[in-house]
N, C-alpha and C positions, 0 to 999 in steps of 0.2 A: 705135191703138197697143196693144201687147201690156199696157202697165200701166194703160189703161182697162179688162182685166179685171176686174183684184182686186189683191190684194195678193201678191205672190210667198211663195212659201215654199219653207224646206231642204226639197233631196231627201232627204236621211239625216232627217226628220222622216218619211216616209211607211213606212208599216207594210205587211208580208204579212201576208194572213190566214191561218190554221194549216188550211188545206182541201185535203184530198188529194184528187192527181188524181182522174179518172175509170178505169176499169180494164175495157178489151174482153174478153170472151172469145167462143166460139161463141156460144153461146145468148142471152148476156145480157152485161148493160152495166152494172156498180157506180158507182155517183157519191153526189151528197150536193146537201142546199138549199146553195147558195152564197148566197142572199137570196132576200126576199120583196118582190113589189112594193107597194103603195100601192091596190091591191082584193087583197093576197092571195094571190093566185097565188104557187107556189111554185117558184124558178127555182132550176134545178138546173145542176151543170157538166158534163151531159153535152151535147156538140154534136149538133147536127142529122144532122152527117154520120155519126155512131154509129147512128142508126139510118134514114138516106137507104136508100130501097129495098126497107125489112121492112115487116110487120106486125109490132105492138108494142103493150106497155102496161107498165104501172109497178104496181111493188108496194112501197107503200107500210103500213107498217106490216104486217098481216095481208089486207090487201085490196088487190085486183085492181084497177089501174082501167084502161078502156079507151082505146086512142089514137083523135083524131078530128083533122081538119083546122081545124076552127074552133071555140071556144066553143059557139056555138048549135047542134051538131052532139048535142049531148047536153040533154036536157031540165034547166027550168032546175031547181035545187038538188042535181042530181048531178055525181061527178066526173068529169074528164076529163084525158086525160093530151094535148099538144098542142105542135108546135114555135112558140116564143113570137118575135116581133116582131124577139129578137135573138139569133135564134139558136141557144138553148138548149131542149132539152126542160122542159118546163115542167107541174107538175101545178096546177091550178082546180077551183070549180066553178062550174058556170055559173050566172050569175048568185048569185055565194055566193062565200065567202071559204074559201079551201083551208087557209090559215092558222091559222083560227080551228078549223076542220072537223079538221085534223089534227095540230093543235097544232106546227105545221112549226119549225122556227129553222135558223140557220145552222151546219152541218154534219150534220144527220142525216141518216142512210141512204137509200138511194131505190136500186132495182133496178131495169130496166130487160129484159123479159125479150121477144127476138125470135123469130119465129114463122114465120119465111123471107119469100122474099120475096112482095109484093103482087102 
């Protein structure tokens, strides 16, 4: 049964967060941290399918960092820009905390710059 979840709660108690879209253009893809996970990683709201089919990397802050298919694709203590588990473009580093590395939180900027395709 549904109330061996938890406890119900008002829908008019649940909050938007103040996070603005993501934003396409030719070259590049505007978004923001939406959250961080629990090693770090910095998830962002732009979707996978924003950059399905390019080459691509994310500029964060003043640096470049490179898109790979998996974490271990980049040595470990360096960044990595990577579509994460749900989804989302997501910046890491391997074996390291992006978090902590680029002092990330929720809403800061993240670019998204594509390079045609693969």
């Amino acid at each position: 049964a549904l109330e061996r979840l938890g406890t119900a709660i008002a829908p008019e108690s649940l909050i938007q967060l103040p996070l603005e879209p993501f934003k396409q253009e030719k070259n590049c893809v505007s978004g923001c941290i939406q959250a961080t996970d629990h090693f770090g990683n910095g998830i962002t709201n732009i979707p996978a399918t924003a950059v399905s089919g390019e080459s691509w990397s994310v500029i964060v802050g003043n640096q470049e960092i490179p898109s790979a298919s998996t974490y271990c694709d980049r040595p470990d203590g360096e960044p990595v820009a990577l579509i994460g588990s749900h989804g989302w473009v997501e910046l890491a580093i391997a074996q390291g905390n992006a978090q902590a590395a680029f002092r990330l939180n929720p809403g800061d900027p993240i670019q998204v710059v594509l390079k045609g395709g693969q």
